[in-house]
N, C-alpha and C positions, 0 to 999 in steps of 0.2 A: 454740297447737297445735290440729291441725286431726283430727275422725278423726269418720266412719268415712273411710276414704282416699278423698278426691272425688276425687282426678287419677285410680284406677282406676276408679270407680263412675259418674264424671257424673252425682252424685243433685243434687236438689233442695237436699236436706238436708245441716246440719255442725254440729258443736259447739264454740266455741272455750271455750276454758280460760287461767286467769291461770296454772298449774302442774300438772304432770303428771310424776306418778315412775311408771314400765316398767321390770321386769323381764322380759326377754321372753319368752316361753314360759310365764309363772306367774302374772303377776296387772300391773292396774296400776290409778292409783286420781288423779284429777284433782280442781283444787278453784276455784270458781267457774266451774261450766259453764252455757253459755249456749247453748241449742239456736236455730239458725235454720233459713227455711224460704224457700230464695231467700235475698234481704237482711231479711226480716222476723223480729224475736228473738219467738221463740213459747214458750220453756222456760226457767226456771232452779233448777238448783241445785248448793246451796254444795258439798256432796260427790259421788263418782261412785267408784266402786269394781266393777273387774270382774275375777275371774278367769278367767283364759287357758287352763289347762291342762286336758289333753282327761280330762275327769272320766267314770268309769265309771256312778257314781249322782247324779242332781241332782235336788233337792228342791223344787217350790216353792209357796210361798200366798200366793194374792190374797182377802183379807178384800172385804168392801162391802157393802151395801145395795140392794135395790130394791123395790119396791114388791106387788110377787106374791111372792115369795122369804122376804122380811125381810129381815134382817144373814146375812150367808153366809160363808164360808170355803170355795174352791174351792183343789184340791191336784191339783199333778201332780208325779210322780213318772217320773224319765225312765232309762233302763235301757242304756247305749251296750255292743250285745255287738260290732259293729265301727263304721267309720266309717259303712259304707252300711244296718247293721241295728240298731235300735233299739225297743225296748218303750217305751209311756207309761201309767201307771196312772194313773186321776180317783178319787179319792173326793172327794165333797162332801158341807157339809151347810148346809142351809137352814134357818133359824129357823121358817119357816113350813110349807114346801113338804117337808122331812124330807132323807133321807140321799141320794145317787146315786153311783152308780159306773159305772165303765166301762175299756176297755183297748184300744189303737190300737199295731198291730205297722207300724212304716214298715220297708220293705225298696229297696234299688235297687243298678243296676251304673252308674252313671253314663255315661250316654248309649246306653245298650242297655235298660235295665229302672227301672220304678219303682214302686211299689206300695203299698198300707196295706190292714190289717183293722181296721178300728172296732166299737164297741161300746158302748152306752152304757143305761143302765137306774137308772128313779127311781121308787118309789111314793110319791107324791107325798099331803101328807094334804088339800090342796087350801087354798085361802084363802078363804072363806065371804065378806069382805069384797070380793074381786074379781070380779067379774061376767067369766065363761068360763076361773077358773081350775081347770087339771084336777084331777081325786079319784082319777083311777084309773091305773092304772102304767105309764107311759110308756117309751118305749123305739127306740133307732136301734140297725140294723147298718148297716154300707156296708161294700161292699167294691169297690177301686180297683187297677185294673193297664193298665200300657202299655209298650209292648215294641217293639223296633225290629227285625223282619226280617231287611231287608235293607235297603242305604241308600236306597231307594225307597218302602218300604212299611213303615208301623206299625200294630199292635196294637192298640188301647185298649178296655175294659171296665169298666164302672161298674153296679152295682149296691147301690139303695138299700132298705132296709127299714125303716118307720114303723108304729105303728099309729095315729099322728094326725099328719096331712098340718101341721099347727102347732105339734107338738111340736120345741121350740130344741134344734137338733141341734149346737149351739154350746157346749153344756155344757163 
């Protein structure tokens, strides 16, 4: 069994699996997936479990480690008020570098408008062991719009605000 669907996508990429149980619309969940990349097998694993249905709150955390940070726990929390409008909240927390948060409004009409408000803020306690890690409170806005006119002419507008041109606006 093949998916994401390459006869619509022409990707690169596919997954095959020994068994795949679908439900449609609700969930479905494969076992021995093996991701490839072209014909090259780059990924495996024995389970794969996704839900389908269009969830109003979705939760998630990525744990890890790096080397400025420590061991971290990054969370998002994603807010669906329609298809085209949705909130995402960040709280993190850094073993090293301390707590962040931030909140990102995506908005769009699909193919006339598209847009996000960002926000993000960490007072960071610094990492004494990393030579140029920051001590003092970091912080991105951005704000992102594009808009279609008329079929000839679009819009766009980007506006970013840092107060350190190297603060990872990646959080």
């Amino acid at each position: 069994t093949l998916f994401p669907y390459t006869t619509l996508f022409r990707s690169h990429y596919h997954i095959r699996s020994t068994q795949v149980h679908l439900v449609p619309d609700r969930y479905f969940w494969a076992w021995n997936n093996l991701g490839y990349i072209d014909t090259l097998p780059v990924f495996y694993s024995p389970f794969m479990y996704k839900n389908l249905e269009n969830r109003k709150v979705v939760v998630q955390f990525q744990p890890g480690h790096d080397d400025v940070n420590g061991n971290f726990v990054k969370t998002v929390t994603t807010l669906r008020f329609t298809d085209q409008v949705y909130d995402r909240f960040y709280y993190d927390h850094y073993s090293d570098a301390g707590n962040g948060g931030g909140d990102e409004l995506d908005y769009s009409h699909p193919g006339k408008i598209k847009g996000s408000l960002f926000g993000y803020y960490i007072n960071p306690h610094g990492n004494s062991q990393e030579s140029g890690a920051p001590d003092i409170p970091q912080y991105n806005y951005r704000a992102y719009h594009w808009q279609q006119l008329n079929p000839t002419t679009n819009l766009q507008a980007n506006a970013n605000f840092r107060n350190n041109v190297s603060f990872n606006n990646q959080y």
